[in-house]
N, CA, C and O atoms as CSV, one atom per row, in Angstrom:
chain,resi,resn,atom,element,x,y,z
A,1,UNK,N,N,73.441,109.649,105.521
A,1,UNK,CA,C,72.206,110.383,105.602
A,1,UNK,C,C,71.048,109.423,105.355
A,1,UNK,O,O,71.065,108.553,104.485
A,2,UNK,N,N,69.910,109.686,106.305
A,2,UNK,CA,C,68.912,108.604,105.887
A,2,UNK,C,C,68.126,109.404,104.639
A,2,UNK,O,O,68.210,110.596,104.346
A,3,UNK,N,N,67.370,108.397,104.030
A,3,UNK,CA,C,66.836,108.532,102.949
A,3,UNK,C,C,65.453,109.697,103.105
A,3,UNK,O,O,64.895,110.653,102.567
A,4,UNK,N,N,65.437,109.015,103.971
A,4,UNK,CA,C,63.671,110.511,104.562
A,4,UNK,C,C,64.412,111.809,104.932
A,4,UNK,O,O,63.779,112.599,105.632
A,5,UNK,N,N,65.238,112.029,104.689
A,5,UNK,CA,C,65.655,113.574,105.287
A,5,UNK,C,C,66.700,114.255,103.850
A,5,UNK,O,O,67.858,114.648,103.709
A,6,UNK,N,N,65.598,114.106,103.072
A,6,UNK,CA,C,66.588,114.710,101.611
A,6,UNK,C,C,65.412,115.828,101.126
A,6,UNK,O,O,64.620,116.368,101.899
A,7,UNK,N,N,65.469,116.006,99.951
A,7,UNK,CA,C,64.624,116.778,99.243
A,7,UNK,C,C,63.958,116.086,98.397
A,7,UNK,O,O,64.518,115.325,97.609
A,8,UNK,N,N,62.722,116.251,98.444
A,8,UNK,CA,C,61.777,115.204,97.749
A,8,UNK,C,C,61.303,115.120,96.254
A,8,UNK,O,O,61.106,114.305,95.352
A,9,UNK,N,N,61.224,116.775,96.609
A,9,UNK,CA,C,60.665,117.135,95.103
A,9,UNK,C,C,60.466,118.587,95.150
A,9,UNK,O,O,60.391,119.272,96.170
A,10,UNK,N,N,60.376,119.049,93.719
A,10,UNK,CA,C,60.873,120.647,93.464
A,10,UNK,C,C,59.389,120.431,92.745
A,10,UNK,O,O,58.984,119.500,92.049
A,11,UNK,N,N,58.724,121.678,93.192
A,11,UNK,CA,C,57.523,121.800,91.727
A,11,UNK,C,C,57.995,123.595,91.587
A,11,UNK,O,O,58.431,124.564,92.208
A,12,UNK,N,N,57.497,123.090,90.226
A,12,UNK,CA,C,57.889,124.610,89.442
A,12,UNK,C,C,56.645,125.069,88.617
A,12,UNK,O,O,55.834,124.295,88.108
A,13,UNK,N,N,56.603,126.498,88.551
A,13,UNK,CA,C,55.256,126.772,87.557
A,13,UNK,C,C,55.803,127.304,86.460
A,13,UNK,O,O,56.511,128.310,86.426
A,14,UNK,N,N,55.480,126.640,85.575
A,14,UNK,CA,C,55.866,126.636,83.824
A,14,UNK,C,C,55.306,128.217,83.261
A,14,UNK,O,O,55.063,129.121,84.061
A,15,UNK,N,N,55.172,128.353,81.957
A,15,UNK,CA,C,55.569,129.608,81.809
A,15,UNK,C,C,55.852,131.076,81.811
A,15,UNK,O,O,55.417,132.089,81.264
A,16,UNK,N,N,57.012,130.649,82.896
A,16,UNK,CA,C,57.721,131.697,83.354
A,16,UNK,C,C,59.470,131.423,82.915
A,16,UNK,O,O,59.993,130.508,82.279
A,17,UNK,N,N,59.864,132.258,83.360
A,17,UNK,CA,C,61.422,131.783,82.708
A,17,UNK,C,C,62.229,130.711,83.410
A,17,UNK,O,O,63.115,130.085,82.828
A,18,UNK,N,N,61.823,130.474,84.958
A,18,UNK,CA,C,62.083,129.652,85.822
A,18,UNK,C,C,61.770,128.145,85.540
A,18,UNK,O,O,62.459,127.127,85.606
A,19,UNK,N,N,60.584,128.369,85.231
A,19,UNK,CA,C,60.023,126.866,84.526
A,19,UNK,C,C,60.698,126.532,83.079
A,19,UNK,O,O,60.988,125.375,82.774
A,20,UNK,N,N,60.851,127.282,82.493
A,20,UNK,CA,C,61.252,127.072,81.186
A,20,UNK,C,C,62.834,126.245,81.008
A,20,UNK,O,O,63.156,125.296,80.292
A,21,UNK,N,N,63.726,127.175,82.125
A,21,UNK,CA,C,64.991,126.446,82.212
A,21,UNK,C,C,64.760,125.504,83.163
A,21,UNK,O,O,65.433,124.630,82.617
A,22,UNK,N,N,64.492,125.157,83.806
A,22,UNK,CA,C,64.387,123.763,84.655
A,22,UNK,C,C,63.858,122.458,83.540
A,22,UNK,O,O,64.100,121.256,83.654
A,23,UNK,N,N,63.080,123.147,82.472
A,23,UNK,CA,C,62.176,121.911,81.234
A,23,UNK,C,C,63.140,121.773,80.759
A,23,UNK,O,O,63.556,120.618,80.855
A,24,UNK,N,N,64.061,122.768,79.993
A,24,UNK,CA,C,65.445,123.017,79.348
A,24,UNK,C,C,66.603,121.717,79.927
A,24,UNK,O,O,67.141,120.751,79.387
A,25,UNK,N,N,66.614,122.285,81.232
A,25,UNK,CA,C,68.048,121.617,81.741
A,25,UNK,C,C,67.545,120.086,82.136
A,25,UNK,O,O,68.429,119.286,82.441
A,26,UNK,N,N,66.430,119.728,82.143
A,26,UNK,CA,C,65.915,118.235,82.751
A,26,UNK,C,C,65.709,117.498,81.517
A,26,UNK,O,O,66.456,116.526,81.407
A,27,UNK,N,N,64.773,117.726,80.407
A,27,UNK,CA,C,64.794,117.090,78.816
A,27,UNK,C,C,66.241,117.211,78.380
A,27,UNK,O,O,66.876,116.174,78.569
A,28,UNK,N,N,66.871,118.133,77.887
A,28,UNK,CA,C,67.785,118.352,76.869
A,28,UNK,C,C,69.041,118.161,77.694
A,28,UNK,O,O,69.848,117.324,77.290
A,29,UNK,N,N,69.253,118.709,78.590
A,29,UNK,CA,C,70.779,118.571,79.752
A,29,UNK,C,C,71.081,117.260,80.219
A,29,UNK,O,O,72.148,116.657,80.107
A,30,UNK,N,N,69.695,116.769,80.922
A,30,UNK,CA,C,69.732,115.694,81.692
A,30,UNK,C,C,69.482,114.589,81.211
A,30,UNK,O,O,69.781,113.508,81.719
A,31,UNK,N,N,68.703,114.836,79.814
A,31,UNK,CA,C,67.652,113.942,79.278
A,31,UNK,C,C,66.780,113.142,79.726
A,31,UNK,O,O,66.639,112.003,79.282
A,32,UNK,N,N,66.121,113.618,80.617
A,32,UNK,CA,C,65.159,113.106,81.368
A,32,UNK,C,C,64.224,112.971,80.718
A,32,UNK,O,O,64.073,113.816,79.835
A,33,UNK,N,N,62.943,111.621,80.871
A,33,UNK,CA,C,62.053,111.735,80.254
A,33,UNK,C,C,60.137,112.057,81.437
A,33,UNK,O,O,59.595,111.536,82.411
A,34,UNK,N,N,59.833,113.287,80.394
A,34,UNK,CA,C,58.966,113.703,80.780
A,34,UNK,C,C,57.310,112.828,81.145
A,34,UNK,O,O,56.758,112.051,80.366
A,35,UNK,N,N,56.865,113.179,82.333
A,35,UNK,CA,C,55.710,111.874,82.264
A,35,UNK,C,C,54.309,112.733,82.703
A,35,UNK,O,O,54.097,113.361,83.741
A,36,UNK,N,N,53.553,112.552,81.681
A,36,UNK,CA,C,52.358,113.137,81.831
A,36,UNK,C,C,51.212,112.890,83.217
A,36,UNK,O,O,50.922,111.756,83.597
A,37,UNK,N,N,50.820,113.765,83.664
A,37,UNK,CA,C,50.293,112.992,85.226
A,37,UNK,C,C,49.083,113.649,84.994
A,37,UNK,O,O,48.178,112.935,85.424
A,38,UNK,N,N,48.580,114.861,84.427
A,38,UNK,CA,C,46.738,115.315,84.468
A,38,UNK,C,C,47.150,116.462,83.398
A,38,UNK,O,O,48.210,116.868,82.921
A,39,UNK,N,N,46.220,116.677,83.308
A,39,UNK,CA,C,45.973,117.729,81.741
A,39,UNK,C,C,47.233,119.103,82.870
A,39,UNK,O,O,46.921,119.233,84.054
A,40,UNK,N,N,48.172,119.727,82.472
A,40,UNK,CA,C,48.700,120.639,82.490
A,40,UNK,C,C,50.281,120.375,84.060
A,40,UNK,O,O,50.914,121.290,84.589
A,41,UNK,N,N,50.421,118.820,84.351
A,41,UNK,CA,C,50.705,118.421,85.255
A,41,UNK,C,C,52.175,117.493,84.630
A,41,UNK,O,O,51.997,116.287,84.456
A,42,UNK,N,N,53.088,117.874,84.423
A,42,UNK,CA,C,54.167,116.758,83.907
A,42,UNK,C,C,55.409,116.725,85.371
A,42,UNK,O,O,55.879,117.481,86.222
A,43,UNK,N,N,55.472,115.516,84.981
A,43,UNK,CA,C,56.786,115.054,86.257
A,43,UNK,C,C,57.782,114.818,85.168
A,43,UNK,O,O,57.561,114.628,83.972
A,44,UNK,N,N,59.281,114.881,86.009
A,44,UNK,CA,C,60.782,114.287,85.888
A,44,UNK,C,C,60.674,113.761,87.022
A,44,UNK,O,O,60.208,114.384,87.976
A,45,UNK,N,N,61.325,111.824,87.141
A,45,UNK,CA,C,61.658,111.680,87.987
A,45,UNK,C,C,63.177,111.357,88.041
A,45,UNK,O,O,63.583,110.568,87.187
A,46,UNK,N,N,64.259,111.971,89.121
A,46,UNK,CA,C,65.715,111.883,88.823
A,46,UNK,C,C,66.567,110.902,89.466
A,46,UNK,O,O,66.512,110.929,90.695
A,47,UNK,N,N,67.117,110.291,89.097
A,47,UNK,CA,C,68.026,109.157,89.966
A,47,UNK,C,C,68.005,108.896,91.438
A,47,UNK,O,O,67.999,107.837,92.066
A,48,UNK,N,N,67.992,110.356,91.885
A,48,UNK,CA,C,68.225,110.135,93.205
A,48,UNK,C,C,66.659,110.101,93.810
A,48,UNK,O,O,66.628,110.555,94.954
A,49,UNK,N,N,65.911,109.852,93.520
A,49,UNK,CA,C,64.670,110.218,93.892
A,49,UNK,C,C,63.502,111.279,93.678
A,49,UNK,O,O,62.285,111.126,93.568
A,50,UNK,N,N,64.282,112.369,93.660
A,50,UNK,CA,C,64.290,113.499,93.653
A,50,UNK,C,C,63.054,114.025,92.319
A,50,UNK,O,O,63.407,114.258,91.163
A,51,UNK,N,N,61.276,114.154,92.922
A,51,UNK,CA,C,60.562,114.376,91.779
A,51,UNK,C,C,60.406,115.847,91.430
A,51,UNK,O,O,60.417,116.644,92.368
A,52,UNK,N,N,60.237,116.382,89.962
A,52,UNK,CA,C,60.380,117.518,89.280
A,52,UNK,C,C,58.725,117.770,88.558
A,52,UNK,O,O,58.146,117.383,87.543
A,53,UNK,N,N,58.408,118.622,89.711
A,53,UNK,CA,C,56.633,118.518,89.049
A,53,UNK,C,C,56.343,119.654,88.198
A,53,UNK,O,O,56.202,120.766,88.707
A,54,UNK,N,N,56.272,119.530,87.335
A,54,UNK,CA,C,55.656,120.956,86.182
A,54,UNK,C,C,54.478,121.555,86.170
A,54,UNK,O,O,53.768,121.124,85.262
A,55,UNK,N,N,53.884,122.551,86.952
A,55,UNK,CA,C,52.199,122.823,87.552
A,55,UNK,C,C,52.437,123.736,86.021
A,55,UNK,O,O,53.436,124.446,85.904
A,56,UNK,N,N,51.414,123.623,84.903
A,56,UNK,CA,C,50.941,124.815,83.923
A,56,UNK,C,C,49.563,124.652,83.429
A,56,UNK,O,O,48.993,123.609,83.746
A,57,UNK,N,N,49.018,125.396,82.800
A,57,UNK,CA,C,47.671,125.701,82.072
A,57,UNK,C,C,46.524,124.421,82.868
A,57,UNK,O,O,46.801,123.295,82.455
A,58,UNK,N,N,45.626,124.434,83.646
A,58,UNK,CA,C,45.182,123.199,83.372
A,58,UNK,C,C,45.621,122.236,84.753
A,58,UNK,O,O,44.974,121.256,85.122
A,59,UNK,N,N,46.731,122.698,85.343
A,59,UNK,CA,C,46.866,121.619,86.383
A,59,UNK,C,C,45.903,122.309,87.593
A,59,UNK,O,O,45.104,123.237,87.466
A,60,UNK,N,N,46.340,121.340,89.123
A,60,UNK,CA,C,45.350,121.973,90.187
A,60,UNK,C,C,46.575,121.683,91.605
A,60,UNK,O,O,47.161,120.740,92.135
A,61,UNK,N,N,46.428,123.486,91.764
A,61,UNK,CA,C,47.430,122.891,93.090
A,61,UNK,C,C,46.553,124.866,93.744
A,61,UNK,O,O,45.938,125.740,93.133
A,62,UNK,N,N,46.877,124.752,94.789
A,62,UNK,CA,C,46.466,125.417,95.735
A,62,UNK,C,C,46.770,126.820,95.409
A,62,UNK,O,O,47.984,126.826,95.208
A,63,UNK,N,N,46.313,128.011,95.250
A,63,UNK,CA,C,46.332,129.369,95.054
A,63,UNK,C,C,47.644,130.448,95.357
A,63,UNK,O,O,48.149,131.392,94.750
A,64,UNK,N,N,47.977,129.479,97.141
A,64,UNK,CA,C,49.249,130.055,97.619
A,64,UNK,C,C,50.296,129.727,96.818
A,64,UNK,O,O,51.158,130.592,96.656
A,65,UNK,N,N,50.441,128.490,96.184
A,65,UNK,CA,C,52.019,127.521,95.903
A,65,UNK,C,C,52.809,128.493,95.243
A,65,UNK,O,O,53.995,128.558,95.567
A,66,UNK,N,N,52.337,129.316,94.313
A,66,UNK,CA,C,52.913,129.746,93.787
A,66,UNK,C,C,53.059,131.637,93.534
A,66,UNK,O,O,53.732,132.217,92.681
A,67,UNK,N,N,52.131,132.261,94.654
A,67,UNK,CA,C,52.375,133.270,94.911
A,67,UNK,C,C,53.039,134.093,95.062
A,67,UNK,O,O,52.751,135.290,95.084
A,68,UNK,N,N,54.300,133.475,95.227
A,68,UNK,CA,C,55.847,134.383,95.784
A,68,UNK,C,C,56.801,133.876,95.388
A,68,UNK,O,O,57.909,134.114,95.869
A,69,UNK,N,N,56.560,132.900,94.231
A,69,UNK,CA,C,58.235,132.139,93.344
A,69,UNK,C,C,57.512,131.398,93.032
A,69,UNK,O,O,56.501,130.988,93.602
A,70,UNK,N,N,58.160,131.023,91.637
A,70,UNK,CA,C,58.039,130.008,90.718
A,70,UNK,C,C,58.871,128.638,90.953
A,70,UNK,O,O,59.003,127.688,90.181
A,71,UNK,N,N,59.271,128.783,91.953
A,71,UNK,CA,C,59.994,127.334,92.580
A,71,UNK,C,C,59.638,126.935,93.883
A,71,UNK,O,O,59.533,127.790,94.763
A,72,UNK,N,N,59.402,125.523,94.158
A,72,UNK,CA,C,58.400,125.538,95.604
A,72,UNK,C,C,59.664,124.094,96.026
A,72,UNK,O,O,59.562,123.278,95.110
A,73,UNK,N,N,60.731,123.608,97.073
A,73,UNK,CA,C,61.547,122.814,97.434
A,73,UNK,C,C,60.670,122.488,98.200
A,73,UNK,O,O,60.060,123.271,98.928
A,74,UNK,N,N,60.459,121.028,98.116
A,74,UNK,CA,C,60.063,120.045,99.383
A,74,UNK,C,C,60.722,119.336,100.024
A,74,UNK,O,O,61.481,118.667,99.324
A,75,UNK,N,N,60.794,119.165,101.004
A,75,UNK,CA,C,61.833,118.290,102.083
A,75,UNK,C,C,60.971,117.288,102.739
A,75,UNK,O,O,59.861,117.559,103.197
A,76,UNK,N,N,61.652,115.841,102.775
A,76,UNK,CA,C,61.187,115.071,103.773
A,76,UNK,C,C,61.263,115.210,104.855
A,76,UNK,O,O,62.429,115.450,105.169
A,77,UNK,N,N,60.252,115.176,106.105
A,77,UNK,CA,C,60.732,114.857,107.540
A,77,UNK,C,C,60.532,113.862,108.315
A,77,UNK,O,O,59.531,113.290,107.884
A,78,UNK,N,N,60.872,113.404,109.101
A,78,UNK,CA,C,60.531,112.145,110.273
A,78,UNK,C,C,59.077,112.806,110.989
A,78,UNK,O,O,58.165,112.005,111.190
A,79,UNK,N,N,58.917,113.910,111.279
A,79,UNK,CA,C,57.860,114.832,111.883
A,79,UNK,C,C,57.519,115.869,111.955
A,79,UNK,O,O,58.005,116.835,112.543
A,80,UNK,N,N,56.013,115.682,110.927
A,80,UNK,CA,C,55.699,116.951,110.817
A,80,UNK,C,C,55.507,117.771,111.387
A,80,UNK,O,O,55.992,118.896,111.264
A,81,UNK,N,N,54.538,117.291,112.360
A,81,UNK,CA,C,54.694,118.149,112.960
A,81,UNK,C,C,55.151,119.109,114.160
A,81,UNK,O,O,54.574,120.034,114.730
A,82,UNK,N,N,56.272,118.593,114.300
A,82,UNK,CA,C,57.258,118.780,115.002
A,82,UNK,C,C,58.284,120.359,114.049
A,82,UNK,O,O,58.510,121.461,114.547
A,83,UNK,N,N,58.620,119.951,112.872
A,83,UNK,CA,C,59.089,120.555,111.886
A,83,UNK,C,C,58.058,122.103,111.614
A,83,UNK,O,O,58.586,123.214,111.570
A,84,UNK,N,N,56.798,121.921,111.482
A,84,UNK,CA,C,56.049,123.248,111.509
A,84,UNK,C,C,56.013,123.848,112.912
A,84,UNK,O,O,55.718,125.037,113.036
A,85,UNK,N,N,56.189,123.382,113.569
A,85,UNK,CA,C,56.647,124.102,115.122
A,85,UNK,C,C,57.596,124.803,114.973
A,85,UNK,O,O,57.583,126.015,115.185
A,86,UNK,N,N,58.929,123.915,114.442
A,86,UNK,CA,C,60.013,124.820,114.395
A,86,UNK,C,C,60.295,125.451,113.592
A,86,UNK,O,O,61.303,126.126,113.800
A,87,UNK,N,N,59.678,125.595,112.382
A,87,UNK,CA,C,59.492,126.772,111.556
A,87,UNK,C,C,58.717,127.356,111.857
A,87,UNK,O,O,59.171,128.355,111.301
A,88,UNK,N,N,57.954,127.658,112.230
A,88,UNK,CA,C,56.963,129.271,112.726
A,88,UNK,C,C,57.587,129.581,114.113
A,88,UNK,O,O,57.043,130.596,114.549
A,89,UNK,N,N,58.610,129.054,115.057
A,89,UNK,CA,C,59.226,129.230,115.737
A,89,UNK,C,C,60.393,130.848,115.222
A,89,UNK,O,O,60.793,131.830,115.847
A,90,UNK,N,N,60.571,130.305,113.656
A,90,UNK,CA,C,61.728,130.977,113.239
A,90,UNK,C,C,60.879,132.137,112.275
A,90,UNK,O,O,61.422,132.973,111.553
A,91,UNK,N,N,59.547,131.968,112.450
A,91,UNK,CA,C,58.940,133.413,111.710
A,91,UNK,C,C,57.752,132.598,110.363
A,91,UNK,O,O,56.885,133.175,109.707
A,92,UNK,N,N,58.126,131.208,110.325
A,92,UNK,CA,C,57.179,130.740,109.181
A,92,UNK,C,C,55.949,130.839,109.389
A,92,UNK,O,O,55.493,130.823,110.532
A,93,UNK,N,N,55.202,130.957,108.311
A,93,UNK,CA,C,53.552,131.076,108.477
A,93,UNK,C,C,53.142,129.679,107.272
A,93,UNK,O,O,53.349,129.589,106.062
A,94,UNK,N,N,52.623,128.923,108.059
A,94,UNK,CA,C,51.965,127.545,107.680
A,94,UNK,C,C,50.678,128.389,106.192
A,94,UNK,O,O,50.138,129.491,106.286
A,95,UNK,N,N,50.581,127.648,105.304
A,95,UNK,CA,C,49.912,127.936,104.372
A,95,UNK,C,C,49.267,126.817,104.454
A,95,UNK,O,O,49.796,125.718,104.619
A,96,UNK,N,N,47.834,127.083,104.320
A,96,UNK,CA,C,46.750,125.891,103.934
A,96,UNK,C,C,46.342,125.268,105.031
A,96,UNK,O,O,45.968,125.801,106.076
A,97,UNK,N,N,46.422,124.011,104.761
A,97,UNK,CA,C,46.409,123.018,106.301
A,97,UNK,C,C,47.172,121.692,105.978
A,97,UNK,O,O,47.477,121.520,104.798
A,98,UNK,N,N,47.443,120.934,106.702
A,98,UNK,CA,C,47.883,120.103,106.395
A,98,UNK,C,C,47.303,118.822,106.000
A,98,UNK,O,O,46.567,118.191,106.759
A,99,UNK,N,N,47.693,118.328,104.548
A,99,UNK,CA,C,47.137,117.209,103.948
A,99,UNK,C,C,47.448,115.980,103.910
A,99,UNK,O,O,48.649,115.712,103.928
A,100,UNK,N,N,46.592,115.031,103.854
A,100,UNK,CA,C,46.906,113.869,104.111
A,100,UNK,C,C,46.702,112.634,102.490
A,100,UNK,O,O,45.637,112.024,102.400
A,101,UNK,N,N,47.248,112.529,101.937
A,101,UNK,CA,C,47.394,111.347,100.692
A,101,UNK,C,C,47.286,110.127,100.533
A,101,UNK,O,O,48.324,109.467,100.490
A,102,UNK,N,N,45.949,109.442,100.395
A,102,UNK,CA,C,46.266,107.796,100.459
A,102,UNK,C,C,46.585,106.992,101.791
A,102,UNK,O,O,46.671,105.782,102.001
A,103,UNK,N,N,46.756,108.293,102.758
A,103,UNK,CA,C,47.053,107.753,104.443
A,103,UNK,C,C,48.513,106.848,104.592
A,103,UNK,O,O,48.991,106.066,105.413
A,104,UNK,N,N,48.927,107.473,103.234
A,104,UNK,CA,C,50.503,107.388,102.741
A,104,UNK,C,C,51.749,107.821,103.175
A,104,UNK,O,O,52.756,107.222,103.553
A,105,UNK,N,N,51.376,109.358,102.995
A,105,UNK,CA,C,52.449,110.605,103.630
A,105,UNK,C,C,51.119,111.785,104.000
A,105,UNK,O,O,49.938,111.771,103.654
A,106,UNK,N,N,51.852,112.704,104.794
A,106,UNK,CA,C,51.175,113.986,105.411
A,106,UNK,C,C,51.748,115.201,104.601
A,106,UNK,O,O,52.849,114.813,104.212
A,107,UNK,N,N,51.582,116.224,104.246
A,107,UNK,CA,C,52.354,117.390,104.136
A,107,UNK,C,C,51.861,118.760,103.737
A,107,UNK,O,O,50.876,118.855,103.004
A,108,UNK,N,N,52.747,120.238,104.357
A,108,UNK,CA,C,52.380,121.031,104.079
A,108,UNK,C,C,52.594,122.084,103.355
A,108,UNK,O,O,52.553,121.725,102.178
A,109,UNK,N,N,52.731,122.818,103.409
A,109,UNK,CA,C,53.496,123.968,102.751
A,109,UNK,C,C,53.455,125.223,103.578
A,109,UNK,O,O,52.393,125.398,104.174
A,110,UNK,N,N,54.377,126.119,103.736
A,110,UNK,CA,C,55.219,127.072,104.686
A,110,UNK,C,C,55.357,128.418,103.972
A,110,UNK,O,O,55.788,128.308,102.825
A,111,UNK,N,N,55.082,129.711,104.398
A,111,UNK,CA,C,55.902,130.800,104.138
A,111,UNK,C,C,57.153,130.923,104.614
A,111,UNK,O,O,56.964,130.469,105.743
A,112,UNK,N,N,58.356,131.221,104.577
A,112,UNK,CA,C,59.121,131.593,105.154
A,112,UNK,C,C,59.714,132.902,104.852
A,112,UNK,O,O,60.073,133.352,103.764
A,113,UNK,N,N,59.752,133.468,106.116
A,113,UNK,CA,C,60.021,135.441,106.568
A,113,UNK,C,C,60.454,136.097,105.153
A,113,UNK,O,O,59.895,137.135,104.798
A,114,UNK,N,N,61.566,135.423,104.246
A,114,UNK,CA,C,62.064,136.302,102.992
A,114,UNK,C,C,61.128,135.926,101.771
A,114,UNK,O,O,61.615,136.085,100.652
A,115,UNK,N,N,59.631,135.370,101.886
A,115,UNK,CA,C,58.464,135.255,100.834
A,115,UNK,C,C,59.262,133.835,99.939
A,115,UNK,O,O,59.379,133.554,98.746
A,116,UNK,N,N,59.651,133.250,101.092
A,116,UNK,CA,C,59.844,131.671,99.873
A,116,UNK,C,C,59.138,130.712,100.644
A,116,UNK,O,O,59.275,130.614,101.863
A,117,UNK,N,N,58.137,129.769,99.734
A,117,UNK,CA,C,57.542,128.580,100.398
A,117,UNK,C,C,58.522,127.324,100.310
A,117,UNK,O,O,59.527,127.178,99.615
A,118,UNK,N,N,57.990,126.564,101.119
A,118,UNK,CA,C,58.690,125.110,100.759
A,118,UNK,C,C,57.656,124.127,101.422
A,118,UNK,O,O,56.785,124.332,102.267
A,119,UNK,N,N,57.937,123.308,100.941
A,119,UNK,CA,C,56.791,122.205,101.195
A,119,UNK,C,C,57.554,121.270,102.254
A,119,UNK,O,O,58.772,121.226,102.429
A,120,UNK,N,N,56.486,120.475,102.973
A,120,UNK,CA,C,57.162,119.969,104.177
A,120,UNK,C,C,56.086,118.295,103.975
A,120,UNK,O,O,54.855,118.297,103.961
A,121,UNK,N,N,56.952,117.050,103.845
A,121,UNK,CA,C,56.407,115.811,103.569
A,121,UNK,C,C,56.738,114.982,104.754
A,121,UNK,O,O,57.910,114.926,105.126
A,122,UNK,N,N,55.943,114.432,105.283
A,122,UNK,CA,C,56.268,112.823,106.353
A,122,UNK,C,C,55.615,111.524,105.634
A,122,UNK,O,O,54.400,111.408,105.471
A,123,UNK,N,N,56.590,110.541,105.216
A,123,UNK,CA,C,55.874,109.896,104.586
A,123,UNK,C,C,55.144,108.595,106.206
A,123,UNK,O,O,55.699,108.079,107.177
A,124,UNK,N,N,54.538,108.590,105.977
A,124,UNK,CA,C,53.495,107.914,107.183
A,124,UNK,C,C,54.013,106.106,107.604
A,124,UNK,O,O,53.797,105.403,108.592
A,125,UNK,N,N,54.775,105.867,106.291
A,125,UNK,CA,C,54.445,104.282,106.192
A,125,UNK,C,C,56.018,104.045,106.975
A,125,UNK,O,O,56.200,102.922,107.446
A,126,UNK,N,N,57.141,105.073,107.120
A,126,UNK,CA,C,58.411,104.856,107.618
A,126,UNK,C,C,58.211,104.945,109.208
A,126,UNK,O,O,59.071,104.578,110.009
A,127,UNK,N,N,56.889,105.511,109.579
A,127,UNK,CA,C,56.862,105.665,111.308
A,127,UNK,C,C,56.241,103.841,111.509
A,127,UNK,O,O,56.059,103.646,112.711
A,128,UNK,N,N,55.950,102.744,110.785
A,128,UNK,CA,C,55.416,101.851,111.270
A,128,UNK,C,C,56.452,101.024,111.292
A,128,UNK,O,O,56.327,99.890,111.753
C-alpha cells in the first residue's frame, strides 16, 4: 500500500464521552505523549503516522466538523479532486470549500448520506 492512501488523522471533539476515551486509550493504553498545538488544540502523533487531534474549549476549526459526530476520519488521496466527485457521486455533500495549507496539501471535508463527515487530504508536494 502506498503511503498517501492511508488514514491521516482522526480529530475528535473532547468533552464528550467519545473524546474522553480516545484521551483515555492514547495517554494511558498507548502511552502516547500529548503535544500542545493552540490554546484548546492537543495532538497524539502514532507510529504509523497516523495524527490524533483533540479540538476543545478554545480551539478553531469550522462550525460543520463537528455537527453530526464527535469523530471526524481523514484519508489521504492522490486527487482531490477527483475523490469529491466520487463522493457526491455516491450522495456526499462537500462541506465548506476546499483549503489550501502552506501550498503544502489541499483538503476538505464531506457529509456522507448516514450524517458522518470525513475529511479528504492531497498532500501537494507528492504530485511533483
Amino acid at each position: 500500500m502506498k503511503k498517501n492512501k492511508t488514514i491521516n488523522r482522526i480529530a475528535v471533539k473532547t468533552g464528550t464521552p467519545d473524546g474522553e476515551l480516545f484521551k483515555t486509550l492514547l495517554s494511558e493504553g498507548l502511552k502516547l505523549r500529548r503535544i500542545p498545538v493552540e490554546p484548546g488544540l492537543n495532538v497524539y502523533s502514532m507510529e504509523d503516522g497516523t495524527i490524533m487531534e483533540f479540538y476543545g474549549p478554545g480551539s478553531n476549526y469550522p462550525d460543520y466538523l463537528f455537527k453530526y459526530t464527535n469523530v471526524v476520519v481523514g484519508f489521504n488521496v492522490e486527487n482531490l479532486t477527483e475523490m469529491i466527485s466520487i463522493v457526491q457521486n455516491e450522495g456526499a455533500q462537500l462541506l465548506g470549500s476546499i483549503e489550501t495549507v502552506c501550498n503544502a496539501f489541499i483538503y476538505c471535508h464531506v457529509l456522507l448520506s448516514n450524517k458522518t463527515v470525513i475529511g479528504l487530504y492531497q498532500n501537494l508536494a507528492l504530485g511533483k
